[in-house]
Short mmCIF file of the C-alpha atoms (twelve columns), coordinates in Angstrom:
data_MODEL
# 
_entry.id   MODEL 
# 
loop_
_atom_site.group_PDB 
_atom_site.id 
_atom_site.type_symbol 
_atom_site.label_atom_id 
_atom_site.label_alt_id 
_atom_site.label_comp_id 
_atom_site.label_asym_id 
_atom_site.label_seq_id 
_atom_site.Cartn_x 
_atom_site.Cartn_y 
_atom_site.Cartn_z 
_atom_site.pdbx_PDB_model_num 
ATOM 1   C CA . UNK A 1   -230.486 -68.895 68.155 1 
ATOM 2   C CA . UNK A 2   -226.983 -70.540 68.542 1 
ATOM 3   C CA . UNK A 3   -224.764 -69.822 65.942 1 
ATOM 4   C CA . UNK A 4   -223.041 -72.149 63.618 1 
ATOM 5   C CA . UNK A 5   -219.425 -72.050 62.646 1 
ATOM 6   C CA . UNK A 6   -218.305 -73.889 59.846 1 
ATOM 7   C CA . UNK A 7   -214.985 -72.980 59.211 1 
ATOM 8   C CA . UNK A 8   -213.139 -72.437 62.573 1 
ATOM 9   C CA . UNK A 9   -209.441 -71.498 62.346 1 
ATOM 10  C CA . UNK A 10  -206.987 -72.472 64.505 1 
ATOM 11  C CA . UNK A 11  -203.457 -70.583 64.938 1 
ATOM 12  C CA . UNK A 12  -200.751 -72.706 66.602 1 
ATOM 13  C CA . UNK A 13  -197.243 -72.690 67.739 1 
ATOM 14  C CA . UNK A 14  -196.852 -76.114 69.714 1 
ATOM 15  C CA . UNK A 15  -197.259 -74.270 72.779 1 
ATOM 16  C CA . UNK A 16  -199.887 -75.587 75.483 1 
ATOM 17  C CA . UNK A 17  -202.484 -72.965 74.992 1 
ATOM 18  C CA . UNK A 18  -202.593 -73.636 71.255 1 
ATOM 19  C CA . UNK A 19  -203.051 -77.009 71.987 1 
ATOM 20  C CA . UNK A 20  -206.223 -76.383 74.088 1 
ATOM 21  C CA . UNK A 21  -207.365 -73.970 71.933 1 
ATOM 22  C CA . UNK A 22  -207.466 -76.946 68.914 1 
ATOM 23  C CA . UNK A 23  -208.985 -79.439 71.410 1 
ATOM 24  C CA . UNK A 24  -211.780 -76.676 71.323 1 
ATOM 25  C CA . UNK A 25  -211.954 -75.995 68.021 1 
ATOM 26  C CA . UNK A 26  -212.462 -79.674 67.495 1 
ATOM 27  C CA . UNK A 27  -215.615 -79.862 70.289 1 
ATOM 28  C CA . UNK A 28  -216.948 -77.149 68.094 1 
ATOM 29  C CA . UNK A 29  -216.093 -78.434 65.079 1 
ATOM 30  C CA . UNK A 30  -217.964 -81.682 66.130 1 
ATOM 31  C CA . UNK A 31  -221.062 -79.712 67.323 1 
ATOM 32  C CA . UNK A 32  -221.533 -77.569 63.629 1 
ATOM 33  C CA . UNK A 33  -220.073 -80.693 61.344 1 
ATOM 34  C CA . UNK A 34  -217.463 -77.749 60.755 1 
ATOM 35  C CA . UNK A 35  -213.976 -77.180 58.967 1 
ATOM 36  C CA . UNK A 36  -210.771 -76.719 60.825 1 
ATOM 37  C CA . UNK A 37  -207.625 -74.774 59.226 1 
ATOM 38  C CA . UNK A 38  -204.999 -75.150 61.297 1 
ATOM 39  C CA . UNK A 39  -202.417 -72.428 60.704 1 
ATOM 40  C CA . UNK A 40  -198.525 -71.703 61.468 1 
ATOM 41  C CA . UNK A 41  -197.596 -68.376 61.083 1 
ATOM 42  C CA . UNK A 42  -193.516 -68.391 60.628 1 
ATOM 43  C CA . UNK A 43  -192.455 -64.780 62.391 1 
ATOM 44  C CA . UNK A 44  -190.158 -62.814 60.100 1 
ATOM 45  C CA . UNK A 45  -188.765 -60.958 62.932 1 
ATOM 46  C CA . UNK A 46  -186.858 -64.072 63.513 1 
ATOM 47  C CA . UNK A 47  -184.636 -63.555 60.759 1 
ATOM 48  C CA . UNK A 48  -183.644 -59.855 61.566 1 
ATOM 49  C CA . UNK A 49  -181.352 -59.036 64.010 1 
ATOM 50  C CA . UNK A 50  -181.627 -56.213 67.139 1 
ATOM 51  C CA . UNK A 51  -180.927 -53.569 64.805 1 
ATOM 52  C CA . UNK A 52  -183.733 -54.304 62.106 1 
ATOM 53  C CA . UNK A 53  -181.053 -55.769 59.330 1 
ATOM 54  C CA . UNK A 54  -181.567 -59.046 57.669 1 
ATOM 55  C CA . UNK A 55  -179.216 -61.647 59.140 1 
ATOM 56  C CA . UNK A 56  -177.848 -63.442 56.493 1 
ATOM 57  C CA . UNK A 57  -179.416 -66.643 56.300 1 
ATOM 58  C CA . UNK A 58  -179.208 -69.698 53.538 1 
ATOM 59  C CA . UNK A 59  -182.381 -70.531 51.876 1 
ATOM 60  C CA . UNK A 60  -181.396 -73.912 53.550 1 
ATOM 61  C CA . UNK A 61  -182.144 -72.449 57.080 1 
ATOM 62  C CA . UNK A 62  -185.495 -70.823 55.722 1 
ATOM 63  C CA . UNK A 63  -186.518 -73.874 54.019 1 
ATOM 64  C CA . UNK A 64  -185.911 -76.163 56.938 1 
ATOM 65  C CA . UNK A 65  -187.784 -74.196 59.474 1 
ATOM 66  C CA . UNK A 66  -190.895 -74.398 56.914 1 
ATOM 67  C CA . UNK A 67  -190.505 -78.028 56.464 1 
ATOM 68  C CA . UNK A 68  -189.969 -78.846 60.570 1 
ATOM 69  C CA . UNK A 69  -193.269 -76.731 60.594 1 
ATOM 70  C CA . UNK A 70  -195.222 -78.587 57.784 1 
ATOM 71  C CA . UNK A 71  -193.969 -81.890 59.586 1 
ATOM 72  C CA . UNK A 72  -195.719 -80.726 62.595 1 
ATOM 73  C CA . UNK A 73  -198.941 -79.231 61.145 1 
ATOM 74  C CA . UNK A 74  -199.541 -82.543 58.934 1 
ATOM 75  C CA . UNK A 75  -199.046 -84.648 62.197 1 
ATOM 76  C CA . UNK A 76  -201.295 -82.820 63.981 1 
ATOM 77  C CA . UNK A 77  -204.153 -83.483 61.158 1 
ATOM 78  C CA . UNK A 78  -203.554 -86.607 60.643 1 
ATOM 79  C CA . UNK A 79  -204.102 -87.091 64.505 1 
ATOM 80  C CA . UNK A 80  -207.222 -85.086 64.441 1 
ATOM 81  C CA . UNK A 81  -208.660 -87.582 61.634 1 
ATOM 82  C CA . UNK A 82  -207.587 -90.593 62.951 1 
ATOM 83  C CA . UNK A 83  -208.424 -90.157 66.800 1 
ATOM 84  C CA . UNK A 84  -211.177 -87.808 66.562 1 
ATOM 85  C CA . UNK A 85  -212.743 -89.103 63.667 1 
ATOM 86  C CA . UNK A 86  -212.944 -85.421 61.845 1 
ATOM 87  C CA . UNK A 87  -212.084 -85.334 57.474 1 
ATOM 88  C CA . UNK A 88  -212.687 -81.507 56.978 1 
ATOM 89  C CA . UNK A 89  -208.982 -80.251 58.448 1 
ATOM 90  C CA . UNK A 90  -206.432 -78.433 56.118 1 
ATOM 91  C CA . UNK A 91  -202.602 -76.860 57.473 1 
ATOM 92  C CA . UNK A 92  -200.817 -73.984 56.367 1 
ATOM 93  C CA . UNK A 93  -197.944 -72.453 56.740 1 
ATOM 94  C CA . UNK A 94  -197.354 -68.679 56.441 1 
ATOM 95  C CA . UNK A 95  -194.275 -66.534 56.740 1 
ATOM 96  C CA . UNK A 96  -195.403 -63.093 58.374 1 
ATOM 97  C CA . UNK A 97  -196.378 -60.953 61.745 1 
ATOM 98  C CA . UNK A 98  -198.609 -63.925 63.210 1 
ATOM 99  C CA . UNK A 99  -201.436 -60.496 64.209 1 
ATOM 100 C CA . UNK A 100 -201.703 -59.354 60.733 1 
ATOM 101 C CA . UNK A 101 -201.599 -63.089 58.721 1 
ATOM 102 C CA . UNK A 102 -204.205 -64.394 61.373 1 
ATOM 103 C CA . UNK A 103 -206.181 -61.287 61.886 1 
ATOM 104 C CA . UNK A 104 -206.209 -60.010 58.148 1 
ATOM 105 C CA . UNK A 105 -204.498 -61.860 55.485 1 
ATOM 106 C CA . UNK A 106 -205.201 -65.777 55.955 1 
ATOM 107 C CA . UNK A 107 -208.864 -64.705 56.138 1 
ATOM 108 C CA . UNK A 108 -208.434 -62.766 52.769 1 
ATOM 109 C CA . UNK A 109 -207.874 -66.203 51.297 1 
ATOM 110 C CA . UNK A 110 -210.322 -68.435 53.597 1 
ATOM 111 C CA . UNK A 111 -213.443 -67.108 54.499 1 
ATOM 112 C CA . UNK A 112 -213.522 -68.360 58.416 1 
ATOM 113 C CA . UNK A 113 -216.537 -68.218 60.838 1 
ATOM 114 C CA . UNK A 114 -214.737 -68.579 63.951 1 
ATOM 115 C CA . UNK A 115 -210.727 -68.092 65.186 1 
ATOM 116 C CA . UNK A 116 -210.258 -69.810 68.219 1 
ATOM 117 C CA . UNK A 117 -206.798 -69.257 69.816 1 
ATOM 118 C CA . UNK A 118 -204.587 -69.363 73.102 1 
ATOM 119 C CA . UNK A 119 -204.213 -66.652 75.358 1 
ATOM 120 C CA . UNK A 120 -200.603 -65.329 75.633 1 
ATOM 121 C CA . UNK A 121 -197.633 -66.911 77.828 1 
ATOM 122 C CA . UNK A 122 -196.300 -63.046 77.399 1 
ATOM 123 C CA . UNK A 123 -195.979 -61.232 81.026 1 
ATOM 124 C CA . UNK A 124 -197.887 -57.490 81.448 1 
ATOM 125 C CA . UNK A 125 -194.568 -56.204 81.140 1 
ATOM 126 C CA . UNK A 126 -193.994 -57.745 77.138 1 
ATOM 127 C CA . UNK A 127 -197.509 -56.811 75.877 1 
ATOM 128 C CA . UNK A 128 -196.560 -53.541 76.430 1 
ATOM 129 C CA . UNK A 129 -194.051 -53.267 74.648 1 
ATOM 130 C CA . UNK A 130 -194.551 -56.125 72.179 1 
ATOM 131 C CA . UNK A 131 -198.133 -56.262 72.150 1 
ATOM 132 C CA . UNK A 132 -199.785 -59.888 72.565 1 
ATOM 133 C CA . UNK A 133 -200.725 -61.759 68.989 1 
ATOM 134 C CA . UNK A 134 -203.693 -62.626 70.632 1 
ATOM 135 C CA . UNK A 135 -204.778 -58.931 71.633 1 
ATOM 136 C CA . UNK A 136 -204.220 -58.046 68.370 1 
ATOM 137 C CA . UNK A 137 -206.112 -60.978 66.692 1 
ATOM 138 C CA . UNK A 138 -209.028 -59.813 69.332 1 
ATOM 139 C CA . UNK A 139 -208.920 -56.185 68.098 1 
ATOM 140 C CA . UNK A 140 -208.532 -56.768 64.509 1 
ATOM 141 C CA . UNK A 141 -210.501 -59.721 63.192 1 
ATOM 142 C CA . UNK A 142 -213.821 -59.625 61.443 1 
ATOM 143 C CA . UNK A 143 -215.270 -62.937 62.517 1 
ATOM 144 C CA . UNK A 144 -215.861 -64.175 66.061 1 
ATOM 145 C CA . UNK A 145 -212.828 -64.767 68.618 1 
ATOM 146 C CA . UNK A 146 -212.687 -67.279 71.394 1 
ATOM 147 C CA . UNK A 147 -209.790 -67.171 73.933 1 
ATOM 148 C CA . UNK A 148 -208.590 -70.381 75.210 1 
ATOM 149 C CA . UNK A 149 -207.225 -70.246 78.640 1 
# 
């Protein structure tokens, strides 16, 4: 029996990968008349310096790199409803470690089926020290994970 997801999320960062990983999501979206959540995770470790501290940052600078993210995630759904003719798509924005909001917290709040996500740019070298979002995503979630390549 082929199983149906209904609510697929779909982590993105405006790099390639995440953009083939939502042109699947919507193919399987299609296929199970399914939900897409489209998710930003903001990475907090951008606002710390080397050393662990806090730079000091104005709300301003905060603020503007969740609205410049919004902006995105709302154009992408309203291109997925316009050209591809799907209504069920919702965006969010989170501020967090993308492995633990996408693996763990988002689906605290949203019950999801399905993650479907881009494999990592990051070279051997990087995951080994940094550890790939989506190895972490594929280790912790509790719903199905498909790797876009």
């Amino acid at each position: 029996m082929e199983q149906k997801y209904h609510s697929i999320l779909v982590p993105v960062d405006g790099s390639k990968n995440a953009e083939k990983a939502l042109r699947r999501a919507i193919e399987v979206a299609k296929r199970n008349n399914g939900k897409i959540e489209i998710l930003n995770v903001i990475d907090t470790r951008q606002f710390t310096n080397n050393f662990g501290g806090i730079v000091s940052m104005s709300g301003d600078i905060i603020y503007s790199t969740f609205e410049a993210v919004q902006e995105y995630l709302e154009k992408l759904k309203k291109s997925i409803i316009k050209e591809e003719g799907l209504s069920h798509v919702d965006v969010h924005v989170r501020f967090g470690s993308p492995k633990v909001v996408i693996a763990h917290d988002f689906l605290e709040d949203y019950p999801v089926d399905l993650i479907i996500l881009g494999k990592t740019g990051m070279s051997a070298v990087g995951r080994i020290f940094v550890g790939s979002v989506t190895d972490g995503v594929v280790r912790a979630a509790r719903c199905d994970v498909l790797v876009v390549g």
